[in-house]
C-alpha positions as CSV (number, residue, x, y, z in Angstrom):
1,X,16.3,-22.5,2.6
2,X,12.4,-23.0,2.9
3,X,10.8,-20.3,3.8
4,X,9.4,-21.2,7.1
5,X,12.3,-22.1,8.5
6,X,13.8,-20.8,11.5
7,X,16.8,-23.0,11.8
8,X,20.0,-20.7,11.2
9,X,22.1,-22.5,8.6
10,X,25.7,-22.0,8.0
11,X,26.4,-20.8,4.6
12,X,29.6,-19.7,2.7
13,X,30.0,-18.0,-0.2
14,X,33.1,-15.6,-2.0
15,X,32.3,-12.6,0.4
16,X,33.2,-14.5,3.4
17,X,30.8,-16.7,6.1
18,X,27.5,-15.4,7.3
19,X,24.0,-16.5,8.7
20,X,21.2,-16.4,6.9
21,X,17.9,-16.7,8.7
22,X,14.2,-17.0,8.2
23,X,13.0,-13.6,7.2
24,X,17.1,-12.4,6.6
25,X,17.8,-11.2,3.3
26,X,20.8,-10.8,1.4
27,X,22.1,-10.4,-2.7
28,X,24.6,-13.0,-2.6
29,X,26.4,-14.6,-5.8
30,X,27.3,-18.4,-4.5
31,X,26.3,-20.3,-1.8
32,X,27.4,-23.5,-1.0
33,X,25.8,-25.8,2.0
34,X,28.3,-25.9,4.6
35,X,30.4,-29.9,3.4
36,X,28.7,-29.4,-0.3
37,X,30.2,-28.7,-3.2
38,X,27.6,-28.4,-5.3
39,X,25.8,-24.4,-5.3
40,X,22.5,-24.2,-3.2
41,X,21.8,-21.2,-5.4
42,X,23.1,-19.1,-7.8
43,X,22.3,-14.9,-8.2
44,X,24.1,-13.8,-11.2
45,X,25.7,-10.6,-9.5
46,X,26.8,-10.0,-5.5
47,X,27.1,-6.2,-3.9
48,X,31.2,-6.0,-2.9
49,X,30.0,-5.4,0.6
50,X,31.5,-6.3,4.0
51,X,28.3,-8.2,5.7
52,X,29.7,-8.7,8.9
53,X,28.8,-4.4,9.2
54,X,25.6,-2.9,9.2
55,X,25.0,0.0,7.2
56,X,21.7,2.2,8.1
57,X,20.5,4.2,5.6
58,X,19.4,7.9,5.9
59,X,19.0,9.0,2.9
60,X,18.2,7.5,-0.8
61,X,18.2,8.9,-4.5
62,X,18.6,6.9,-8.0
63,X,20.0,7.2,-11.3
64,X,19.0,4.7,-14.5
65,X,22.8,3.3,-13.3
66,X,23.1,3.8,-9.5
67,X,20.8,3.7,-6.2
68,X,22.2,5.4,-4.3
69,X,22.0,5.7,-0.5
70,X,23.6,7.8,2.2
71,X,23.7,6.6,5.4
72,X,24.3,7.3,9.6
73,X,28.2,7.1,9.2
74,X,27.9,9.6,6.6
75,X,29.3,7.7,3.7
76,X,27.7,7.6,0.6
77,X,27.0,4.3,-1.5
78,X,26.5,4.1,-5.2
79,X,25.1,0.1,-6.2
80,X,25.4,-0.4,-10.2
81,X,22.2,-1.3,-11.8
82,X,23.7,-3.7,-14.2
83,X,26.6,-5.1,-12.0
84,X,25.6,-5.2,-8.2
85,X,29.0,-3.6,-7.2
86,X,28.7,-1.0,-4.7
87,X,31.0,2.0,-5.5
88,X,31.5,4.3,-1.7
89,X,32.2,7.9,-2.8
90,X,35.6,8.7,-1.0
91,X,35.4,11.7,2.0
92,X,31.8,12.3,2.3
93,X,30.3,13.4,5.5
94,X,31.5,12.8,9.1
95,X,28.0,13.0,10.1
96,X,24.5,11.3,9.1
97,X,23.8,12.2,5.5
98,X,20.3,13.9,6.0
99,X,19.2,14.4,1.6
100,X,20.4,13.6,-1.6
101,X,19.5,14.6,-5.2
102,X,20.5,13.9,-8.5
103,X,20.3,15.9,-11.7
104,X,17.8,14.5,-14.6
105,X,20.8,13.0,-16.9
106,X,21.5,11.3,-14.0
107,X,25.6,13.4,-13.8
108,X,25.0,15.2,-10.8
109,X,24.9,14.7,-7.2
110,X,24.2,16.5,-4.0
111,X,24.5,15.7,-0.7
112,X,23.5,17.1,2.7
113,X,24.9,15.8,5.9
114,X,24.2,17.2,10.0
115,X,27.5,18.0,9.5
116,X,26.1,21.1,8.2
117,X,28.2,20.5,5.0
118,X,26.6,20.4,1.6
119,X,28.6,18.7,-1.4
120,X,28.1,18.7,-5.3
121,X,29.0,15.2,-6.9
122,X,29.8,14.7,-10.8
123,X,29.0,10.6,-11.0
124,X,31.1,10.0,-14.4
125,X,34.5,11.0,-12.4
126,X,33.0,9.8,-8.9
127,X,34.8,12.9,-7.5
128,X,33.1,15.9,-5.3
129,X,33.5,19.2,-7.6
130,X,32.2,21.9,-4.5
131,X,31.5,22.0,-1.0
132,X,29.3,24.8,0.9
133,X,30.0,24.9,4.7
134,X,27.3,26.5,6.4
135,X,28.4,25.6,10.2
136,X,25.5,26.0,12.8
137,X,23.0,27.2,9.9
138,X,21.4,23.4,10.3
139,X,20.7,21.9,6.3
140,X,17.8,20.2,6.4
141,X,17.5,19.4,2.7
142,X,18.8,19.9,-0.5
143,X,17.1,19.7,-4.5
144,X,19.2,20.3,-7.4
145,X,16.8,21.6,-10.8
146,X,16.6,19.1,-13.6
147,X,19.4,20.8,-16.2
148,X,21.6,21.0,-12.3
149,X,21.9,24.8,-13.2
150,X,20.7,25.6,-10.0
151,X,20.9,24.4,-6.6
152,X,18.6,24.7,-3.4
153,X,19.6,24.5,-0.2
154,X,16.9,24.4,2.7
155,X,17.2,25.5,6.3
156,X,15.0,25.6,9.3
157,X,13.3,28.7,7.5
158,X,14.4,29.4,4.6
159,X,16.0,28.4,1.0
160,X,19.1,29.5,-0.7
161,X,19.8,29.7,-4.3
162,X,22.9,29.0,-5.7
163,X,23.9,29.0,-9.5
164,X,26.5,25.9,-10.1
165,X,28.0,27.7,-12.9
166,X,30.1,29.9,-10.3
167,X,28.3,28.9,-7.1
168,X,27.3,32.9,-6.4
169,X,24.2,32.8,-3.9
170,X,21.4,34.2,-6.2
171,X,18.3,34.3,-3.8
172,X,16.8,33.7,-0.7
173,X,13.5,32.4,-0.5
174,X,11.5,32.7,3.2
175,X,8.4,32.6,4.4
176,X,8.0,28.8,5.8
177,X,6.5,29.4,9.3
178,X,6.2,25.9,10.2
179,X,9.7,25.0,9.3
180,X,11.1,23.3,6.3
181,X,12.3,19.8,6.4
182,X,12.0,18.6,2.6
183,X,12.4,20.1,-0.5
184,X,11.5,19.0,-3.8
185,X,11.8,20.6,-7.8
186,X,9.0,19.9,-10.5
187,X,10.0,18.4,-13.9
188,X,10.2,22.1,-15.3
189,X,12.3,23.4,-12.9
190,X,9.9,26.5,-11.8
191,X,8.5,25.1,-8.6
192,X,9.6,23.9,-5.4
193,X,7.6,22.0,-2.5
194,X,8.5,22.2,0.6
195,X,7.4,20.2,3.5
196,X,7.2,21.5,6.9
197,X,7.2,19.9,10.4
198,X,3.2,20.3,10.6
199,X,2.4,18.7,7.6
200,X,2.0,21.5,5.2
201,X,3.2,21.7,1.5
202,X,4.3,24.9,0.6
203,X,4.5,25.8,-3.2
204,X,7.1,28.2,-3.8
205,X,6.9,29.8,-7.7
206,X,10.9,30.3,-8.5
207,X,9.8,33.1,-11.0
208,X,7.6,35.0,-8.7
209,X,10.3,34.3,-5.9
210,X,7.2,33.8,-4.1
211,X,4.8,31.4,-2.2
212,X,1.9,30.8,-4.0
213,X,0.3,27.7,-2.2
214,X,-0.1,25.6,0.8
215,X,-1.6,22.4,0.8
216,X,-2.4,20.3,4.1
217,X,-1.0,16.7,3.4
218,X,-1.3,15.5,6.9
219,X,-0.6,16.7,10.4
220,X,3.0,15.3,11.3
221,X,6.5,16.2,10.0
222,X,7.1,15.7,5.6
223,X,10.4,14.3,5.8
224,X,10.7,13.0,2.0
């Protein structure tokens, strides 16, 4: 297809039929010229993805195997870095999946939806191992340390601790007056960041239990 085309061509290929326009992009495997036999092109692997539905995505983390993306119907996609397949974890979230983050090793999962549902993935088994059901409490983002010891849960105000080990709340961290919206945990696993609705960073020290900074990184909502 050259690239200033705008004619719509007709293309098949093992997935099924589709359009492929000027600007459209798509991971395909074959593709054969509508009457040709011969391949137009050739990408060595091709997602196993209906392309006749749109999937929006709302959320994103990554492992050295999988990207991973949540997305508006709540599912959860994992796309192999060596293969191209996409893998949906099974009974995710029945509403938009609002964060996601994965352990250092790459194991562990977590996910957050506006279902106000919050689930702990193990990525070797592809199965959920525990779900925390906070209804009304409104999750707006969720950071797992880098051993995935410990997990943070944010809300409008505030942060929960939890221990994975036996999932027992083990502190509440407060303090945000501008709101929380995004939560992140340094490399060491003794600092969290938090960004607020008004463009603050808050640095919260996990030893002191404390904030300890605020930086200003702009004047609109953090939401990543």
């Amino acid at each position: 297809v050259k690239e200033n085309s705008k004619k719509e061509i007709e293309l098949n290929w093992e997935h099924g039929y589709g359009k492929l326009a000027s600007g459209d992009y798509r991971i395909i495997k074959e593709v054969y010229f509508e009457g040709e036999e011969e391949n137009a092109f050739n990408i060595s692997a091709a997602p196993k993805i209906d392309y006749s539905k749109a999937y929006y995505v709302s959320s994103t983390a990554a492992t050295e195997q999988y990207g991973i993306f949540g997305s508006f119907d709540g599912n959860i996609r994992l796309i192999d870095a060596e293969t191209s397949d996409i893998i949906l974890l099974d009974n995710a979230h029945k509403k938009p999946v609002v964060s996601m983050s994965v352990s250092k090793d790459g194991r562990y999962l977590v996910s957050a939806g506006q279902d106000d549902v919050i689930i702990f993935w193990d990525l070797e088994k592809l199965k959920d191992i525990k779900r925390i059901v906070k209804p009304g409490m409104g999750v707006r983002a969720v950071a797992l340390s880098p051993k995935a010891d410990k997990l943070y849960i944010a809300y409008p105000a505030a942060i929960y601790e939890y221990e994975t080990k036996n999932w027992v709340n083990t502190r509440l961290y407060e303090g945000y007056k501008n709101g929380i919206y995004s939560i992140a945990v340094n490399g060491t696993g003794n600092i969290i960041a938090a960004g607020s609705k008004t463009g603050d960073i808050y640095i919260t020290d996990i030893e002191k239990g404390e904030i300890v900074d605020t930086y200003m990184a702009g004047r609109e909502l953090i939401m990543s």
